[in-house]
C-alpha positions as CSV (number, residue, x, y, z in Angstrom):
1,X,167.4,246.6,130.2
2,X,163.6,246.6,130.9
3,X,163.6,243.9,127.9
4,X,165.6,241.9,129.3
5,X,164.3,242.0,133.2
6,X,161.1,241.0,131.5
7,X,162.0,238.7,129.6
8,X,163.5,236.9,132.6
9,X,161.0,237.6,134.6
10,X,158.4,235.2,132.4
11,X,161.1,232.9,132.6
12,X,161.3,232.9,136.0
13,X,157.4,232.4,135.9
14,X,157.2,229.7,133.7
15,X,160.2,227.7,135.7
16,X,158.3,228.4,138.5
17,X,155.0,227.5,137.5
18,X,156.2,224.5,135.8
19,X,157.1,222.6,139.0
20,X,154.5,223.9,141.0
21,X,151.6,221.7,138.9
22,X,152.3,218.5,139.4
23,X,150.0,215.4,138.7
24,X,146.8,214.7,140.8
25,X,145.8,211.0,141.3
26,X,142.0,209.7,142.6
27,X,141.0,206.0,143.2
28,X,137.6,205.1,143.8
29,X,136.7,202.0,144.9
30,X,134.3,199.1,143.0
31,X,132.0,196.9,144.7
32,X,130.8,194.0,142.5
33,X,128.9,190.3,143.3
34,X,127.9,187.6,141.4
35,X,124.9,186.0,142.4
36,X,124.3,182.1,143.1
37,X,122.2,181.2,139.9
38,X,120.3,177.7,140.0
39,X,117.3,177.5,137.7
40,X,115.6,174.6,135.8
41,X,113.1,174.4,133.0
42,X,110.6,172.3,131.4
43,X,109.3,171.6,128.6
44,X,106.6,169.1,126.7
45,X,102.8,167.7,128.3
46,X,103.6,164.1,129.1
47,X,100.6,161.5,128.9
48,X,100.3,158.0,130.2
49,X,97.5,155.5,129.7
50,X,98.5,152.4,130.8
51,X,96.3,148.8,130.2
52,X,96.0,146.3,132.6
53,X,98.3,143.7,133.4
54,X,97.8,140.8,131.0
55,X,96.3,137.6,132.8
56,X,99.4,135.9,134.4
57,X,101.5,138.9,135.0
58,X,101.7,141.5,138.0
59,X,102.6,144.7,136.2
60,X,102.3,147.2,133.6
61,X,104.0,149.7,132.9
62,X,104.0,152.6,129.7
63,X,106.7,155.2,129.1
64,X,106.7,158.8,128.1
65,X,110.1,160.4,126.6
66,X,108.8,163.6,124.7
67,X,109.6,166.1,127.6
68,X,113.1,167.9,128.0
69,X,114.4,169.8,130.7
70,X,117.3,172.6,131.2
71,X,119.5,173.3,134.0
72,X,122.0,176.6,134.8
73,X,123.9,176.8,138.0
74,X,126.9,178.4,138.8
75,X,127.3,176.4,141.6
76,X,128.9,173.4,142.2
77,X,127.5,169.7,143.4
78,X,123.8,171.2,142.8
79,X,120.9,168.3,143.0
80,X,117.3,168.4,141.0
81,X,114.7,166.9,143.6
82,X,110.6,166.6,142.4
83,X,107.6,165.3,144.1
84,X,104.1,165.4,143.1
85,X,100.8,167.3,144.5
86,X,99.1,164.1,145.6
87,X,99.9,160.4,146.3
88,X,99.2,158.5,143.9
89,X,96.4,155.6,143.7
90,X,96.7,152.4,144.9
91,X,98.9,149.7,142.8
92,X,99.7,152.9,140.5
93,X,103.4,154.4,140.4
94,X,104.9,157.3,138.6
95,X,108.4,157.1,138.2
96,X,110.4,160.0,135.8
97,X,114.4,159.7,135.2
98,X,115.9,162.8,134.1
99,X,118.8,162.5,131.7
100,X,121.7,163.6,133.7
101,X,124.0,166.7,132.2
102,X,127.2,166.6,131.5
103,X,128.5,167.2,135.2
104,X,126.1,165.2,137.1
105,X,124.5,161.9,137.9
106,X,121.1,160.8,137.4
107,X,119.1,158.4,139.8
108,X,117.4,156.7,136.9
109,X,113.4,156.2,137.5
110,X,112.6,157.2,140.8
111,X,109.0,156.7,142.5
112,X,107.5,159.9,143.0
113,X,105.2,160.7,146.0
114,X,104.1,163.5,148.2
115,X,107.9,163.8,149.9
116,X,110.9,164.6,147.5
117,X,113.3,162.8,146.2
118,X,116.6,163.6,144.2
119,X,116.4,162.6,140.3
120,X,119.6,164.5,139.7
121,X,122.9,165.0,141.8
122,X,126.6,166.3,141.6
123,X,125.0,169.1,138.9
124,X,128.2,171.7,138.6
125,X,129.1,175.0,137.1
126,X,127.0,174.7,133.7
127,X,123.8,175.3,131.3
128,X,122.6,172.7,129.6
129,X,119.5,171.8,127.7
130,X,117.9,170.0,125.7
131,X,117.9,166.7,128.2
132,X,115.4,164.1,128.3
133,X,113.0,163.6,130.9
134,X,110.9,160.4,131.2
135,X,107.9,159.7,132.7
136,X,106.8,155.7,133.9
137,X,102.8,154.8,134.7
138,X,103.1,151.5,136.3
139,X,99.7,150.1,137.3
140,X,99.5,146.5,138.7
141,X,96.0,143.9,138.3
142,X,94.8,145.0,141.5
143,X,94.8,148.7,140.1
144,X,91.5,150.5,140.3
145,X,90.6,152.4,136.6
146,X,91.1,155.9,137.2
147,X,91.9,158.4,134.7
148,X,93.6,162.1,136.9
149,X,96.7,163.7,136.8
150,X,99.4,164.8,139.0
151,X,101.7,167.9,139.6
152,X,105.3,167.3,139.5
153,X,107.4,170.1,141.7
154,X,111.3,170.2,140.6
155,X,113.6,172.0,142.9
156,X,116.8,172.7,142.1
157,X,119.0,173.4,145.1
158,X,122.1,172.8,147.3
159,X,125.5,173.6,145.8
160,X,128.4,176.1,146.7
């Protein structure tokens, strides 16, 4: 008899114990961002030496297409603006055209001066390199020699 009260006594136990642990749950919660990216990159030492204007014409004007440039944003409708440190001489322009990525639209040669202006517009959701940038020296007759250099600042900015 003491066998068998025991023996149901464990079984009680284990009944019992069985549906008393039950399964526990836990949820945590994850806080995450991604970060606006817009960065640009250059590449190459451009140099211009332009000659006078030939007797009879107004202009001249030399090209320079060994620099490349590279663009990442995550954004969309991003632009590429540039300006340069100083104005340039008189009857002398500089003019650069940056080869538009695949989403975008470039400007073509735009006169650079001390205030900004957009080369490159509509830029979205990409990385890209590898693009051509292109640099125009324009000097007219009246054109004072001069040989000096320039800074030229690209922003990349704008999207959403």
């Amino acid at each position: 008899m003491k066998a068998s009260r025991f023996a149901l006594t464990v079984i009680l136990m284990l009944a019992v114990g069985t549906t008393a642990a039950s399964a526990q749950t836990a949820t945590q919660t994850v806080t995450f961002a991604v970060t606006a990216v817009n960065t640009i990159s250059f590449t190459g030492a451009p140099s211009l030496s332009v000659t006078p204007a030939a007797v009879g014409s107004s202009d001249a004007s030399v090209s320079d297409a060994t620099s490349t440039w590279a663009v990442t944003t995550n954004q969309s409708l991003a632009k590429v603006s540039a300006q340069i440190n100083l104005a340039m001489p008189a009857n002398v322009t500089l003019k650069a055209n940056l080869q538009a990525p695949t989403v975008g639209l470039s400007n073509g040669a735009v006169t650079l001066g001390i205030t900004s202006v957009d080369l490159v517009t509509g830029i979205t959701k990409q990385a890209q390199s590898g693009l051509t940038a292109t640099y125009v020296l324009t000097a007219t007759a009246a054109a004072d020699p001069v040989s000096s250099n320039r800074v030229v600042t690209y922003t990349i900015s704008g999207g959403s």
